[in-house]
N, C-alpha and C positions, 0 to 999 in steps of 0.2 A: 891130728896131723893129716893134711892132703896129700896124697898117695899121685896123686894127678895133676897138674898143671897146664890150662892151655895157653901154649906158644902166639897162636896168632888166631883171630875170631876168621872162622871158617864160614862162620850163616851172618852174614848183614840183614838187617832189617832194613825193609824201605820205608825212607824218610817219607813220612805225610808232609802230603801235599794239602795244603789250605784252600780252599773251593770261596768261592765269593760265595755270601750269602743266596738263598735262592735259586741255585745254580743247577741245585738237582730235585725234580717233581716226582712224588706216587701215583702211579693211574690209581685213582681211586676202583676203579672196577676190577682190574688185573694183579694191579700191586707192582708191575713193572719200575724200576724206575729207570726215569727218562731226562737226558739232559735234556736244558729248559730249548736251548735253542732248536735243540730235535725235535722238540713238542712244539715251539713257534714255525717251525720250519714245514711244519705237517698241520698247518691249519689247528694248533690249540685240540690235536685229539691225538689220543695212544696211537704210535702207528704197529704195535704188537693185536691190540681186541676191538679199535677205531671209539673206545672211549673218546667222549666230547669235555674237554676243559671246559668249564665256565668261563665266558670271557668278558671284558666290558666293550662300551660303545665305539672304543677309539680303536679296538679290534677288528671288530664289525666293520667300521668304516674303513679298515686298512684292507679287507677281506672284498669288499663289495662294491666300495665306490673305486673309481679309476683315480689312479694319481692324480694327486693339485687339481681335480676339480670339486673339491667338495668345500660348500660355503655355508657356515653356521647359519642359523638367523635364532632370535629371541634368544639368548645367548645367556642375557642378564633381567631375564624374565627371573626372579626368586620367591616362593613362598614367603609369605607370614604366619602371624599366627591369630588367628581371629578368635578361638575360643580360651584364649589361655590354658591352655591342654599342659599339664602335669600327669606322668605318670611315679617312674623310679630317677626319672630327672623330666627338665622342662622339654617342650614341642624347639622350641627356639635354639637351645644348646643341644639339641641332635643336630639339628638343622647347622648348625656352625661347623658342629663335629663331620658332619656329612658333608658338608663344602671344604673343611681342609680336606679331609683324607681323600676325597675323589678327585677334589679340581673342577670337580662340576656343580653346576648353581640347584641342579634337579635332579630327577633319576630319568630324564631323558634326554638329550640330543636330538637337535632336528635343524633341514638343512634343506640346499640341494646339492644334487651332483650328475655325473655322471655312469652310468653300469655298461661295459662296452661299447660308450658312444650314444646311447638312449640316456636321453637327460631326463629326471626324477626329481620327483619332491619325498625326501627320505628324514626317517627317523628311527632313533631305536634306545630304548628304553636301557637302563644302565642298573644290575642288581647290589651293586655296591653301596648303591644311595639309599639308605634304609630301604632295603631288600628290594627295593624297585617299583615302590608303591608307589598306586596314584591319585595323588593329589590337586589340587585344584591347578598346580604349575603344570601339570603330566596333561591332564584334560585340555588346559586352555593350547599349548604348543602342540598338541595332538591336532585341538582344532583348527590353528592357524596355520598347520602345515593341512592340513584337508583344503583352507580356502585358499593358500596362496595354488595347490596343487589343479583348483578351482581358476583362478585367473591367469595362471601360466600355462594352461590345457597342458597337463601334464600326468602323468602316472603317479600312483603314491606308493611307497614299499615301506613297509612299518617294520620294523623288529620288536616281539615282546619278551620281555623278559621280566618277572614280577609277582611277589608275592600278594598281589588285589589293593584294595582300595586303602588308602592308610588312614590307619584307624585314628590320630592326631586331629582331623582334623573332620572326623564323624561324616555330618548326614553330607556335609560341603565336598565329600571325596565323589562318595556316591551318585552326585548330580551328574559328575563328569561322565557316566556311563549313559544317560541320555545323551547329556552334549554331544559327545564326541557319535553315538551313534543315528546321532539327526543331521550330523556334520556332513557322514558317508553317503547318507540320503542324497544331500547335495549332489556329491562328486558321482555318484550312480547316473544321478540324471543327466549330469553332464556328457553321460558315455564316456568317463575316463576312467582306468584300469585300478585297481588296487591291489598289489600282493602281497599279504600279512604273512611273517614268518614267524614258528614260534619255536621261542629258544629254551630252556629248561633252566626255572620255571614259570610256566605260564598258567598263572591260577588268579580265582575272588574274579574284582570286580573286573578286570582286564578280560579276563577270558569269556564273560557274562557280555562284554560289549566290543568294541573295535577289534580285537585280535583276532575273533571267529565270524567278520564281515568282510573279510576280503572276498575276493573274485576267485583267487586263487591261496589255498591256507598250508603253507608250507610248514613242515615239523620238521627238526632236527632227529636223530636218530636219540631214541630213549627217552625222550625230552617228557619232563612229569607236564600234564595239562590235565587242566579238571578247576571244577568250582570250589564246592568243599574239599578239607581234606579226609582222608580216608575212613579216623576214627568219627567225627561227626556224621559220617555217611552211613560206616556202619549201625551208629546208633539208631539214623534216624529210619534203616530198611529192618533194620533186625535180623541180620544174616551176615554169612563171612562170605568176603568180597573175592572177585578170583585175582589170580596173583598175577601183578603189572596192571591192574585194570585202569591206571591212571597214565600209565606211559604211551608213549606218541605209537607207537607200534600195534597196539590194541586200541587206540583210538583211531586209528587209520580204519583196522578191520570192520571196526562198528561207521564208517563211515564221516568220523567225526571233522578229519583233515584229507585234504586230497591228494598228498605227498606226504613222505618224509627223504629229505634229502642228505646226505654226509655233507659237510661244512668245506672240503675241497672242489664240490660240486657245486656249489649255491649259489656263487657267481653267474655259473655256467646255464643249468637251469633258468634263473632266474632273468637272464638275456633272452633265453629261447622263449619265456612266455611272454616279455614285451612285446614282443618280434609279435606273438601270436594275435596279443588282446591289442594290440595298434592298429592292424591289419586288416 
């Protein structure tokens, strides 16, 4: 028998409320969480520790280039597949799988536009596209953004972002690290500017060629850059490696990039050295 009764509920629980998917991000570095628009609204980084989101090309360009002037080109440049590459599925249905779920034919973008008024031949590599390898699409639009940057006397700003050269399609990936750095040869001689940014990650064959030939080689903050990855390194020195020694902040130290910039800045910076290397 209840000795007690209550007349009227004194504590209400508050009704959940149903979030749209997506709605709410972890800073992976902080643990923060952040609504998504607070984290779009702060340039894709923790505005608590200035963690940097990973982001893709169509970011980058909403970041960089000036409104309605940016103009694709090689758009519907697409891979094949020349060796009949098989691994845990085929080269061909990644490649599918890669095209629905990005929207993009490659794992780069390339165009022109404008950066406050300084018109540019720009590109930038997308890590969603099987992690942002480069393949012989990635080399060739890399390179026809160098000549058209070539006949339009024009500046080049690359973005990298990319896990090296993709293994699918072997020694054919690898080429494109001469191509694209006998392309730059070109635009060198030309006397026009080139400023490679690199966004996290920027590794393999990317960082062996184009991304570490700019004039000027901007880092994001923390941004992992390096050839191999750590454990092949350690193996092949035979010693423990110091800690970060692959991040943009200890590669700045050793000299390795001339900058590291915050991603609210990049824009900014990245005006001031047109202005510079035009001049």
């Amino acid at each position: 028998m209840s000795w007690f009764k209550r007349s009227t509920q004194n504590i209400t629980s508050a009704e959940k409320k149903d979030l749209p998917e997506g709605s709410w991000v972890k800073c992976e570095k902080c643990g923060e969480m952040l609504h998504k628009t607070q984290v779009e609204d702060n340039f894709w980084t923790c505005n608590k520790c200035g963690f940097h989101f990973r982001i893709g090309s169509e970011e980058y360009i909403e970041i960089l280039i000036d409104k309605k002037t940016f103009k694709e080109t090689d758009k519907k440049l697409k891979a094949n597949d020349p060796l009949g590459f098989v691994d845990t599925k085929s080269y061909k249905s990644r490649l599918v799988e890669a095209q629905k779920k990005t929207g993009l034919t490659d794992a780069i973008r390339t165009g022109t536009g404008e950066i406050n008024g300084h018109p540019v031949v720009f590109g930038c590599m997308d890590f969603k596209f099987i992690g942002g390898s480069m393949g012989s699409v990635v080399g060739e639009k890399v390179a026809r953004a160098i000549d058209r940057a070539v006949k339009m006397e024009l500046p080049l700003v690359l973005i990298s972002q990319s896990g090296g050269a993709r293994m699918m399609e072997a020694a054919l990936s690898l080429m494109q690290m001469a191509k694209t750095s006998a392309r730059l040869t070109r635009l060198h001689k030309a006397g026009l500017p080139y400023i490679s940014i690199l966004a996290d990650p920027t590794s393999g064959g990317v960082t062996a060629s184009f991304a570490m030939l700019g004039d000027f080689n901007i880092a994001e903050p923390e941004a992992l850059i390096g050839f191999a990855g750590p454990r092949v390194i350690k193996q092949a020195v035979g010693k423990d490696l110091p800690e970060g020694f692959q991040r943009s902040e200890f590669v700045l130290d050793k000299g390795f990039v001339d900058m590291i910039v915050h991603r609210k800045e990049l824009k900014g910076r990245v005006t001031q050295l047109l202005g510079l290397l035009e001049s």
